[in-house]
N, C-alpha and C positions, 0 to 999 in steps of 0.2 A: 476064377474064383466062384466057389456056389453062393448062390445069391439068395435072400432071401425076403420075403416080404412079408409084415407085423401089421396087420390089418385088425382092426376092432371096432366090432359095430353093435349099434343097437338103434331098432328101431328106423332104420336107412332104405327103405324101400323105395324111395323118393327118386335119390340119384346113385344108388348103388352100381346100377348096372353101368352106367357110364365109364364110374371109375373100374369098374372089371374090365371093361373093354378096353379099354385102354393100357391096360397091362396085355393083355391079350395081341398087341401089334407090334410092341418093343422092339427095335432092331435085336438087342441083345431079351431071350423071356428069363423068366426068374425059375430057377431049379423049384423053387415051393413056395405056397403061400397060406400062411398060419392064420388062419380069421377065429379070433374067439368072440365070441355073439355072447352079449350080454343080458340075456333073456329078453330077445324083442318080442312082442307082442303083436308084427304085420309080418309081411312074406320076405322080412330080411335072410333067414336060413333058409329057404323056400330059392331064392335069388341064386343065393351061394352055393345048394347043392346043383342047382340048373348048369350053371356055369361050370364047375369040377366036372359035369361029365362031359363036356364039349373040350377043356381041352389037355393038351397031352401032359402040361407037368402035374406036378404035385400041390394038389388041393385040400389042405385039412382044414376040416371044419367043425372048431369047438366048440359045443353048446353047456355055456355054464349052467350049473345047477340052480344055484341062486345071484342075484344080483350084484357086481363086485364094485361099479363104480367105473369113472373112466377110466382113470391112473394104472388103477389093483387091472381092469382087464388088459390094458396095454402090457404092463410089465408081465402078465400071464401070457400074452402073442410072443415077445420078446425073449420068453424064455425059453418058447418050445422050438423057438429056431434053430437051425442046424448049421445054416450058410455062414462060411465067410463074411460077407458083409451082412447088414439085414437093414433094409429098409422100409422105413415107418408111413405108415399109410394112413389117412381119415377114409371114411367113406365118402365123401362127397365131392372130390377133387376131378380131375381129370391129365394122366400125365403123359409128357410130350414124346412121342414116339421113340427121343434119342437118349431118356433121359439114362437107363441102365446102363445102358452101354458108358453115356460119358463117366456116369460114378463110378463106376469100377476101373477106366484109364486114370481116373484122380489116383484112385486108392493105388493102383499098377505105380502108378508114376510118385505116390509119396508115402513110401513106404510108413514113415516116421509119423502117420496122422491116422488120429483113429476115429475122427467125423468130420465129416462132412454135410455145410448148408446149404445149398444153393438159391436160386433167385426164384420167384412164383410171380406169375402176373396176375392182379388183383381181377375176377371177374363177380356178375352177378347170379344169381341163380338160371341164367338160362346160357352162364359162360360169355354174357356180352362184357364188354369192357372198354376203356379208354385208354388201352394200352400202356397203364401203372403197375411197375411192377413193386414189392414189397421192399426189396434191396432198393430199389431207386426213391421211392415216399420215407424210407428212413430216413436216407442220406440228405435228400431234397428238404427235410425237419431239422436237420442239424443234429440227428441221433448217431451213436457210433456202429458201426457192424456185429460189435461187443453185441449188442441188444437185439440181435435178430437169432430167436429164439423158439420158430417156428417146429414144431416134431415134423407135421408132416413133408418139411420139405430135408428129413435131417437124414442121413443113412450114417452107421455105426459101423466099424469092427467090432466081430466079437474078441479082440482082445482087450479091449476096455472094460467089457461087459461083469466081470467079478468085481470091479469098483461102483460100478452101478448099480447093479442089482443085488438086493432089491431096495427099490424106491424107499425113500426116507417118507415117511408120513406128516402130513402139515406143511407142508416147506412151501414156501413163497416162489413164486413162479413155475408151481406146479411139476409134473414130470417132465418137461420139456426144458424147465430151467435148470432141471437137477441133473440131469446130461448132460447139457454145454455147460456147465458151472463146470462138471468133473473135467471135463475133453480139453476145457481152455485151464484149468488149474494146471492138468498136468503137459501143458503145451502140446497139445495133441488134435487141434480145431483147426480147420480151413474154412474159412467163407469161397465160394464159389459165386461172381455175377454170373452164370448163365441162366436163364429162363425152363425152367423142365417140365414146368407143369403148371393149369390153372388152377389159382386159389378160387373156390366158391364161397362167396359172399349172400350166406341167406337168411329167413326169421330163426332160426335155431343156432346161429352160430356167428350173429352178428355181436364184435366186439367196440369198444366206444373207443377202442385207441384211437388216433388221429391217422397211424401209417398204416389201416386198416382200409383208410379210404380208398373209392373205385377213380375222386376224381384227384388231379393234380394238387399235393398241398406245398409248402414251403415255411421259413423258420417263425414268419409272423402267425401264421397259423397253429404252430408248433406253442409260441407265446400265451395266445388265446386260449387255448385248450387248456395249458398248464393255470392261468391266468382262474379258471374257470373251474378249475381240478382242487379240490378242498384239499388243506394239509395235513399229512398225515396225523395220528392221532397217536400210534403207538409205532414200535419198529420190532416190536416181540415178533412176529412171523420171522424175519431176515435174521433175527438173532436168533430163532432157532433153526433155521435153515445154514447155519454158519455152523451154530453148534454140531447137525447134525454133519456136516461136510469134513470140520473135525472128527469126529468121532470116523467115520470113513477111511482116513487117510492113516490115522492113529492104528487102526488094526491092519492095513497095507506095511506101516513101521514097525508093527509086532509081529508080520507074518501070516497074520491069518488071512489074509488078503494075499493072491498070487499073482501074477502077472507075467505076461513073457515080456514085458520092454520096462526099464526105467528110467526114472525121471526123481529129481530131488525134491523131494517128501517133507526136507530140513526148509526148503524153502519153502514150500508150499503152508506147511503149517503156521510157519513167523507170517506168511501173508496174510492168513485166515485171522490169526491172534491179533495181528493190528487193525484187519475191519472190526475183529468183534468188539477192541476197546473204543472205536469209533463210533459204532453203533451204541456203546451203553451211554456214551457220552452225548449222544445225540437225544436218544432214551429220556435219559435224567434231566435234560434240557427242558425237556416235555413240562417236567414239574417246577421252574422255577420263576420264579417274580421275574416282573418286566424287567429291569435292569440290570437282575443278575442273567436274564436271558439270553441278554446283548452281550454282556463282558463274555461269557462263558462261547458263544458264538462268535465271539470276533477271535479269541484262544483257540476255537476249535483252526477256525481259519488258516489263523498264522503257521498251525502244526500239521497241516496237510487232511485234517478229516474228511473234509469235503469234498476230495478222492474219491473218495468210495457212495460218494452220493451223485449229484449233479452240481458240482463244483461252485460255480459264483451263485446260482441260480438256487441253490438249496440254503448257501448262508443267507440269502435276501430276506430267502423266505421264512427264516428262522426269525431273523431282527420286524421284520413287520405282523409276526404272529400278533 
């Protein structure tokens, strides 16, 4: 399979070159690697053309004109790939010598799947760590695998890639959730526990999740953090990020949308229609007196909304608003 790899940087002079080296050793190298630079302003492209002439595959290196954003530059890496598979790169990572190779026996060996996530071990800016990997602080949280949703540990088929592209604008959980939303809608997602590569944990890219942490957490931790975590205020992002996912699959049913594999679309849209009616119902909740908040939240209950939320944990937190 041609492989390829959706690199996007800006401004990455830092630890740039690590994570090129490290593609650089792969038991299996990558046929080409798409880097679009988002007009950095240090010696990011300076890095990247050094490295294309050192080694033998294919190195394009796109310098945007003007400034696109993370998402818009990704989905522009994503699109000028050519391989087979394509896999998604931060600059700051560092990946494990076997990891190509293993992605592409997944892909060999299951035809029927069109991403692929594997595990990362959490490190800190100089790659030390406590030997926490991201699959294991979920799990150890009491979070599902559902929710590990990481790009850079994610490799695609391009036959997915006409459902995906291009990115929905707005959408809650960003472009990385807007990929495994699609991959797991249309039953096409594999979680992978192996380890392939360290996550870098630095001041630019530190996130407040809890399974984000370097050291060992667990479900009481998990508690506190939620505990600690203000309630939402609206659910408009997730209802338009539903909306848009509809709207997606809607033109795959009309044809405009192609595909060489399918998968039922009938289902997939009745699933999408009954989050979004859980969602409005959640929505309007938002706005009503204390005691109609209750009855209206214990109804949601009883009819399975809380599905599509964090189940017992979300109606609690509905009744003690």
């Amino acid at each position: 399979m041609k492989i390829s790899i959706a690199l996007a940087t800006y401004n990455g002079e830092k630890y740039l070159n690590e994570q090129l080296q490290s593609y650089k050793i792969q038991e299996k190298l990558p046929d080409e690697i798409i880097s679009c630079d988002d007009v950095s302003i240090d010696a990011t492209v300076d890095i990247l053309e050094h490295f294309a002439r050192g080694v033998l595959f294919k190195v394009k290196v796109i310098k945007n004109s003007k400034n696109l954003g993370y998402t818009k530059n990704f989905e522009k890496a994503i699109s000028l790939c050519s391989g087979d598979l394509i896999l998604l790169s931060d600059q700051d990572d560092v990946w494990l010598p076997q990891k190509i190779n293993h992605i592409e026996s997944l892909f060999l060996k299951n035809p029927n799947i069109s991403l692929v996530i594997h595990d990362g071990e959490l490190v800190d800016e100089n790659l030390n760590g406590d030997k926490q990997s991201k699959l294991n602080q979920l799990k150890s949280a009491g979070f599902s695998e559902k929710q590990l949703a990481t790009g850079a540990l994610t490799a695609i088929n391009k036959n997915i890639l006409p459902l995906i592209l291009p990115f929905a604008s707005g959408i809650s959980g960003g472009h990385d959730g807007w990929i495994h939303a699609i991959a797991s809608l249309t039953n096409r997602r594999m979680v992978d526990g192996k380890v392939l590569q360290k996550l870098r944990r630095h001041e630019t890219n530190t996130s407040q999740w809890i399974v984000n942490s370097l050291t060992k957490i667990n479900k009481i931790d998990k508690i506190m953090s939620q505990i600690n975590t203000k309630p939402a205020i609206s659910y408009s992002d997730r209802i338009h990020t539903n909306e848009c996912l509809t709207h997606r699959f809607k033109e795959y049913e009309s044809g405009d949308v192609i595909l060489d594999f399918e998968f039922d679309v009938t289902k997939v849209l009745q699933q999408l229609s009954k989050e979004l009616l859980s969602l409005n119902k959640r929505q309007s909740l938002l706005s009503k007196r204390f005691w109609q908040r209750k009855f209206r939240a214990l109804s949601m209950l009883f009819l399975g909304d809380y599905k599509h939320f964090n189940g017992l944990k979300s109606f609690i937190r509905d009744v003690l608003r």
